[in-house]
C-alpha positions in Angstrom: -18.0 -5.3 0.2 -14.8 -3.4 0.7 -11.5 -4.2 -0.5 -9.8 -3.1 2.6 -11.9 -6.4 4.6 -9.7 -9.1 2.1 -6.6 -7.1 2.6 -6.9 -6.8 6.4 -7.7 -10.8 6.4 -4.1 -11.3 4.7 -2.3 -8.5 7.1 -4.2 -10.3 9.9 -2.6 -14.1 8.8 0.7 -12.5 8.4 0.7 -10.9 11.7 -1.3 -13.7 13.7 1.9 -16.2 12.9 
């Protein structure tokens, strides 16, 4: 898949807290 989608995931963690 892309690499973007795992990157995104981490951002998303990061930003969700």
């Amino acid at each position: 898949k892309q690499p973007y989608e795992q990157k995104a995931a981490k951002l998303k963690e990061k930003y969700e807290k």
